[in-house]
C-alpha positions in Angstrom: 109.3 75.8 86.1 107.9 78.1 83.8 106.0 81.6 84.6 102.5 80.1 84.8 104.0 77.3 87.5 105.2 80.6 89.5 102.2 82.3 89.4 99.8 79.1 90.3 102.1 77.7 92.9 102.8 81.0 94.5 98.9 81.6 95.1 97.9 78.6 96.5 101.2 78.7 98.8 100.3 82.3 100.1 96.4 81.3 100.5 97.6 78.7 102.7 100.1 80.7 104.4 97.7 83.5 105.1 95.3 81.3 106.6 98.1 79.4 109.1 99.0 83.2 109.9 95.1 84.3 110.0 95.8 87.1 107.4 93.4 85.7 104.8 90.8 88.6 104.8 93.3 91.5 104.5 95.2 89.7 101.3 94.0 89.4 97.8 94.7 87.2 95.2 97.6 89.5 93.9 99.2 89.5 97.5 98.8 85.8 98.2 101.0 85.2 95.1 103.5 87.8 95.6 103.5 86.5 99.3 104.0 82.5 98.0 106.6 83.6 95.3 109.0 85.4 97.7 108.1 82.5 100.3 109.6 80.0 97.6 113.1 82.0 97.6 112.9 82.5 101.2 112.2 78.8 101.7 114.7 77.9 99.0 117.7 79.7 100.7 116.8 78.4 104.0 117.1 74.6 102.5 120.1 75.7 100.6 121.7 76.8 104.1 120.8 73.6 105.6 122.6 71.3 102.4 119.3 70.6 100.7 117.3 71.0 97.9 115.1 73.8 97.3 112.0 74.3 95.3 112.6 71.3 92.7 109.4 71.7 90.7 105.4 72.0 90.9 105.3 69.3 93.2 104.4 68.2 97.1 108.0 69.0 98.6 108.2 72.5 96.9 104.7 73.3 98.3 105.9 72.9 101.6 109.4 74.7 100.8 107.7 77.2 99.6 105.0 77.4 102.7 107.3 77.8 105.4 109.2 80.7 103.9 106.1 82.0 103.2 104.9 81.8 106.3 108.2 83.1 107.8 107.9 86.0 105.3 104.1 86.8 106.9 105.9 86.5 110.5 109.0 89.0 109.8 106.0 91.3 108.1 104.0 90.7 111.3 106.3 91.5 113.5 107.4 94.7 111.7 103.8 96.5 111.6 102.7 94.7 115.1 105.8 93.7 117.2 104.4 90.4 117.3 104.4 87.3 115.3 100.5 86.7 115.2 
């Protein structure tokens, strides 16, 4: 995947992730890709530690790789500033 993939794929994954986690006013556009582009290596390791396949291109199954560690990502950051996960 090439730079442009990242950027695209890691904003719609962190719009989508902040509105599962209700964060969606207080994030941007920059956020919600830095948010979706550290959820894809989050999600990425977590397959890798479970024996499968990671973020494999700009498709369906990375999306959703890429959404939970995003939304993981918005629930460790959550919990840090709040002490709660929502």
């Amino acid at each position: 995947m090439g730079i442009i993939s990242w950027i695209v794929l890691g904003g719609l994954v962190g719009w989508v992730a902040s509105m599962i986690m209700r964060k969606n006013a207080s994030m941007g556009v920059l956020a919600n890709i830095i948010v979706g582009i550290i959820g894809a290596f989050i999600g990425g390791f977590i397959m890798n530690l479970i024996g499968k396949y990671g973020i494999t291109g700009f498709n369906i199954k990375s999306f959703l790789v890429a959404l939970v560690g995003a939304v993981v990502l918005l629930a460790i950051i959550n919990l840090i500033r709040k002490g709660k996960v929502r």
